[in-house]
C-alpha positions in Angstrom: 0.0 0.0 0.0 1.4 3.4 -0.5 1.8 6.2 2.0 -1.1 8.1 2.3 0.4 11.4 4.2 3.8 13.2 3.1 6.2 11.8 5.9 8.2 15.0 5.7 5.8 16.9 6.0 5.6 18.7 9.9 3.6 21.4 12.2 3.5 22.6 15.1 0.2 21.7 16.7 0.7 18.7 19.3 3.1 15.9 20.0 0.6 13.7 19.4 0.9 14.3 15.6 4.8 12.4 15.3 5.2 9.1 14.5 6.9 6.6 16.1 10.5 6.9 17.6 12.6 4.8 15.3 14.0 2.7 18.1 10.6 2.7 19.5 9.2 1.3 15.8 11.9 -1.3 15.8 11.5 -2.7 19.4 7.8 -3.5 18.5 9.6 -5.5 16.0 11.4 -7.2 18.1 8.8 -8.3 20.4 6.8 -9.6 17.6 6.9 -13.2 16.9 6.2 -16.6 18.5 3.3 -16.4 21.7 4.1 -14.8 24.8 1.1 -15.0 28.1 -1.5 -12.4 27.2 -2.8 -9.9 29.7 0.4 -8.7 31.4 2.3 -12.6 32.3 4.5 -11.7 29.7 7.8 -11.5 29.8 7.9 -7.4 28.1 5.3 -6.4 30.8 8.4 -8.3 33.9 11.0 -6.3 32.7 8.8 -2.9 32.4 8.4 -3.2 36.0 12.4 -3.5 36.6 12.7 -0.5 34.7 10.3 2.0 36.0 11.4 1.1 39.4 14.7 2.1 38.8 13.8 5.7 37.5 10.8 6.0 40.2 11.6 4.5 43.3 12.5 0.6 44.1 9.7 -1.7 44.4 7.1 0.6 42.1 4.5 -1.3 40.6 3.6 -0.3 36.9 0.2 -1.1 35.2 0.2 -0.5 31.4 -2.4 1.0 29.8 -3.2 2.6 25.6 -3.3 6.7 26.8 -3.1 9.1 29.2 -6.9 9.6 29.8 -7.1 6.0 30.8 -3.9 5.9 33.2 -5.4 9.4 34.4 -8.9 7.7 35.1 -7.1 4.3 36.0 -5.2 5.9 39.0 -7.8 8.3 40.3 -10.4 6.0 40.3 -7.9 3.9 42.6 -7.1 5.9 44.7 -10.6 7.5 45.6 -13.3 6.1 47.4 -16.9 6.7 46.0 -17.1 10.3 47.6 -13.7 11.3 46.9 -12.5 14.5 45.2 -9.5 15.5 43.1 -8.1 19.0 44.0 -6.2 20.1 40.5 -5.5 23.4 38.9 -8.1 24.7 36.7 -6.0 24.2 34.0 -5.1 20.7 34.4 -5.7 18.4 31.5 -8.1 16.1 33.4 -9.9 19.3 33.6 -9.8 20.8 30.6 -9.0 18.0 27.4 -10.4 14.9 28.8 -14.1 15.4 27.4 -15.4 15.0 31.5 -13.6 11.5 31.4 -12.9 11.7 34.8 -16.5 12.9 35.9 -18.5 10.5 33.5 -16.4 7.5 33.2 -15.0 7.5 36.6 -17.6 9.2 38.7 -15.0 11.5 40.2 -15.4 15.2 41.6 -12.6 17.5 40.5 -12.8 20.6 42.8 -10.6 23.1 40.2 -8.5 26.1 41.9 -7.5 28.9 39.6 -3.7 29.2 39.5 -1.2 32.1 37.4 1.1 29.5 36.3 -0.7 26.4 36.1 0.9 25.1 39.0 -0.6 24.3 42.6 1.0 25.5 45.9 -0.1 24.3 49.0 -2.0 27.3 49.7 -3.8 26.7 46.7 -4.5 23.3 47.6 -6.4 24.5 50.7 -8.6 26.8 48.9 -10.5 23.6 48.3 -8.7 20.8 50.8 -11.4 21.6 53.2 -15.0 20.1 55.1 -13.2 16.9 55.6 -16.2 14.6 57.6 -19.2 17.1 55.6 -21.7 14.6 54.6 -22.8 17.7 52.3 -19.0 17.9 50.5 -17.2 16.0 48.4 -14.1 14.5 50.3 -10.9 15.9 49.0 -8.8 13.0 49.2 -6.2 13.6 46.2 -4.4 16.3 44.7 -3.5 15.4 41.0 -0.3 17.7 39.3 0.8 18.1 35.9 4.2 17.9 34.7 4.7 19.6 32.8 1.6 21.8 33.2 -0.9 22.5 30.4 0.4 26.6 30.6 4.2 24.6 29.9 5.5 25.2 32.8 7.2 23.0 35.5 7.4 21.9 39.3 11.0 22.2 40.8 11.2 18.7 42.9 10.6 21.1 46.0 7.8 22.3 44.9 6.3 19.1 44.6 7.7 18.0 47.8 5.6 20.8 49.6 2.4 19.9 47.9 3.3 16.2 48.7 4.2 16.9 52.7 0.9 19.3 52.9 -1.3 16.8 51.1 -0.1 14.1 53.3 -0.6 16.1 56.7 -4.5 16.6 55.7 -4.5 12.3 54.9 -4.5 12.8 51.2 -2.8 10.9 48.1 -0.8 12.8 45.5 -1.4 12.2 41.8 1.4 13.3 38.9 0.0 13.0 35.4 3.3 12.6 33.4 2.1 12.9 30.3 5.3 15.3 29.3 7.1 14.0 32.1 10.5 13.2 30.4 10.1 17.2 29.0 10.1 18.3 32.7 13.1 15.9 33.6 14.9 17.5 30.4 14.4 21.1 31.6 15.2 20.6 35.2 18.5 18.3 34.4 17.0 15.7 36.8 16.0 12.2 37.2 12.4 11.0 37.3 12.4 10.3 40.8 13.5 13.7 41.8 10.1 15.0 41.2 8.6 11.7 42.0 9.1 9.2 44.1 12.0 11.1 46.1 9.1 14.0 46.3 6.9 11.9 47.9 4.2 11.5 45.4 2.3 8.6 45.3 0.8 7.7 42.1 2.5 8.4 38.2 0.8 8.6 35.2 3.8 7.5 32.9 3.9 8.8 29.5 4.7 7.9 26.6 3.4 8.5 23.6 3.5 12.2 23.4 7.1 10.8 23.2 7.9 8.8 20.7 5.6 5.7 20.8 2.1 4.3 20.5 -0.6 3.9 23.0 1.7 3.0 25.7 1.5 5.2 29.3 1.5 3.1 31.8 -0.1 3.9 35.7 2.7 3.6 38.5 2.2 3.0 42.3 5.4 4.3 44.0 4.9 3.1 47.3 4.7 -0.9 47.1 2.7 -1.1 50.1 -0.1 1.0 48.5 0.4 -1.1 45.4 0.1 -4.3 47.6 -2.9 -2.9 49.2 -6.2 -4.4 47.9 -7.9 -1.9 48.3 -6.8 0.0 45.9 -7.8 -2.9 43.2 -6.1 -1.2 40.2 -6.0 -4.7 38.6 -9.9 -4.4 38.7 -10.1 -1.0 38.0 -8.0 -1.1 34.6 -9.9 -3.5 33.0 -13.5 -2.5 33.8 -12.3 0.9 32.5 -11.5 -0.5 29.3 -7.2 -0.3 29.8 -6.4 -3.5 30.1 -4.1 -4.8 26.9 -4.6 -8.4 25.6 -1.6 -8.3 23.6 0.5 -6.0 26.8 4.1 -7.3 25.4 3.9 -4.3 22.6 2.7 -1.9 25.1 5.7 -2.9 27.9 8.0 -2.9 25.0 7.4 0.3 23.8 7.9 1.8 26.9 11.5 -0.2 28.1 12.4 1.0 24.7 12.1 4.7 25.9 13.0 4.2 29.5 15.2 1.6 29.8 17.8 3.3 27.7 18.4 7.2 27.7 15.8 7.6 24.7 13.2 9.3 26.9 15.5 12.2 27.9 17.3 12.4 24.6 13.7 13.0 22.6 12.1 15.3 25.3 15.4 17.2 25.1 15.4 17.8 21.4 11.9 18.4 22.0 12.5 21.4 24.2 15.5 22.3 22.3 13.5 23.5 19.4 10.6 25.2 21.5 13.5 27.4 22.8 14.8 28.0 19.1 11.6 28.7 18.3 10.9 31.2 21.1 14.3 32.6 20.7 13.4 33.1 16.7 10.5 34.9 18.1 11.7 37.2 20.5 12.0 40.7 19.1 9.6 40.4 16.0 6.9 43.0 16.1 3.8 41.7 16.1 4.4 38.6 18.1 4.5 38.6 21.9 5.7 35.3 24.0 2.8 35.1 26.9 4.6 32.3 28.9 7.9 31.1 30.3 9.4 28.3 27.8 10.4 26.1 29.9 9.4 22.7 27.8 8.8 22.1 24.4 5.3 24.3 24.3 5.6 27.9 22.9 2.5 30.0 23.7 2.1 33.5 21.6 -0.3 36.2 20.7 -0.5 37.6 17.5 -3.1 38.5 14.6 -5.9 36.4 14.0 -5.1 37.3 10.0 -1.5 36.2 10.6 -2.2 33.2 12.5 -4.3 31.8 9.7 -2.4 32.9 7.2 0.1 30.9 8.4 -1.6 27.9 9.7 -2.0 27.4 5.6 1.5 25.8 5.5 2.0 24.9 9.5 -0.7 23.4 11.5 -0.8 24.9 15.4 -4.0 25.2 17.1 -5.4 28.2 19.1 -5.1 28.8 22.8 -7.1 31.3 23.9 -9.2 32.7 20.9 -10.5 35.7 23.0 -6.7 36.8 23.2 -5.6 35.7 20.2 -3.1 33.2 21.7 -1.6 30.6 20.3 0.2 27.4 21.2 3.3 25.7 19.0 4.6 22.3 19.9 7.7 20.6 19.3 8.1 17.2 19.5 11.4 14.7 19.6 11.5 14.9 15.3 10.9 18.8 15.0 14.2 19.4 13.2 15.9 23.2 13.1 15.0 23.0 9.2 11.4 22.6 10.3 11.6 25.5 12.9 13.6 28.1 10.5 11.1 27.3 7.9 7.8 27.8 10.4 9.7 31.5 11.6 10.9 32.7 7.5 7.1 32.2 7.3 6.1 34.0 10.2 8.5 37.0 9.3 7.5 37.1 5.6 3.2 37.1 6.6 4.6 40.2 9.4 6.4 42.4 6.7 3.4 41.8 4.5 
């Protein structure tokens, strides 16, 4: 069959739009062939949990799953009793681009705090961590982070150490959805446990594909004796929400492909590397104003509406804020310098025009 897209052809609008990572592509390859135990008794989904353990914290359980709504849903629904609540910045993508997954699918409340950055203090967390025992309230019982953050922004490992401490002290569980998590490692020159395990959070949603492979995220339980606990029934949980993989060796392989060599932190860097080219290419042109700190591989900008669609004719990017007129660019691990010199000739030549 021939190709039915041009597979040089490159935007801007979401990480989601690359193909598979190369060594990602071939490592499915490998793992093809011959049977191997469906449902996770594979020998793939064994060494996965090897892996992950050694970038989040010895004895971490990991649960595959196909995409980050599902390992968002997976894990909160875990953690959370039937009158639970999820404290998360308004911005948060369980908030804002799961299509109410959380609420219909999972029956959770999200109680949503407005923040300037996209990030959550612990005095932010308060502003809804409260009526704990109110028949007539929700229970907060977790607080769910993005890293990075929808607004592209990231947690320092201390600054997800205080929410962890301060969630902890009121009895609740902390959340990470790691959707961009290698991005975040990338930009703060850290490992994954800095800002995880070592931070005292207690549940990962793993990413992966916004990285270089194909359905493959994976839920992971830090502590072992939560993940031992059975009342936390994730193995229930993950396949009554649809998440659980017959075929789980391509999934687990996929993933030890990106983290069990340096591949997830050489992609998310080149990633962010061209989001600061970009931004950098940016800086200084009249008619375009950065609105954010660059601190992943997200650029977000405000300029003419006539501009922006002008130029959205040869680069595809999607609107942020179409009351402001801002705009988000993403890079992702095959966004090549040719591809961002090419996007900002554009730019210039619809300005002068």
């Amino acid at each position: 069959m021939s190709t039915l897209h041009d597979p040089d052809r490159r935007g801007f609008a979401s990480d989601n739009y690359a193909g598979l990572h190369p060594e990602v592509l071939a490592a499915l390859a490998e793992a093809n062939g011959g049977h191997e135990i469906a449902y996770g008794e594979d020998a793939y989904t064994a060494r996965l949990q090897e892996v992950v353990a050694g970038h989040v914290g010895a004895g971490a359980v990991t649960w595959p799953v196909f995409n980050g709504t599902g390992a968002n849903v997976v894990a909160l629904q875990a953690l959370l009793p039937r009158w639970g609540a999820v404290v998360c910045a308004e911005t948060a993508h369980i908030n804002t681009d799961e299509g109410g997954a959380p609420e219909r699918m999972g029956s959770i409340k999200l109680l949503t705090v407005p923040t300037p950055d996209g990030k959550l203090t612990p005095e932010l967390v308060d502003r809804q961590a409260w009526g704990f025992g109110d028949e007539h309230r929700a229970q907060p019982l977790v607080v769910s982070i993005t890293q990075t953050t929808e607004l592209g922004t990231c947690y320092t490992p201390e600054e997800v150490r205080a929410i962890a401490d301060h969630a902890h002290s009121l009895g609740m569980r902390v959340h990470l959805d790691g959707a961009r998590i290698s991005n975040a490692a990338a930009t703060l020159g850290t490992d994954l446990s800095a800002f995880t395990g070592a931070a005292g959070v207690d549940v990962v949603s793993l990413g992966g594909t916004k990285n270089g492979a194909l359905a493959a995220e994976a839920v992971v339980v830090v502590d072992p004796e939560l993940a031992a606990d059975p009342s936390l029934g994730l193995v229930h949980v993950r396949k009554l929400s649809m998440q659980l993989a017959s075929k789980m060796r391509f999934v687990s392989a996929q993933l030890i492909a990106l983290y069990g060599s340096d591949l997830w932190l050489r992609s998310a860097t080149h990633a962010n590397a061209m989001a600061t080219r970009l931004a950098a290419g940016v800086d200084g042109l009249d008619g375009v104003a950065i609105q954010r700190p660059v601190q992943a591989n997200a650029v977000f900008a405000v300029l003419d509406r006539g501009v922006a669609d002008a130029l959205r004719e040869r680069f595809r990017f999607y609107d942020w804020d179409p009351a402001t007129g801002e705009v988000r660019w993403m890079c992702s691990w095959d966004t090549t310098e040719a591809d961002v010199d090419a996007f900002l000739a554009e730019l210039r030549r619809l300005l002068r025009a």
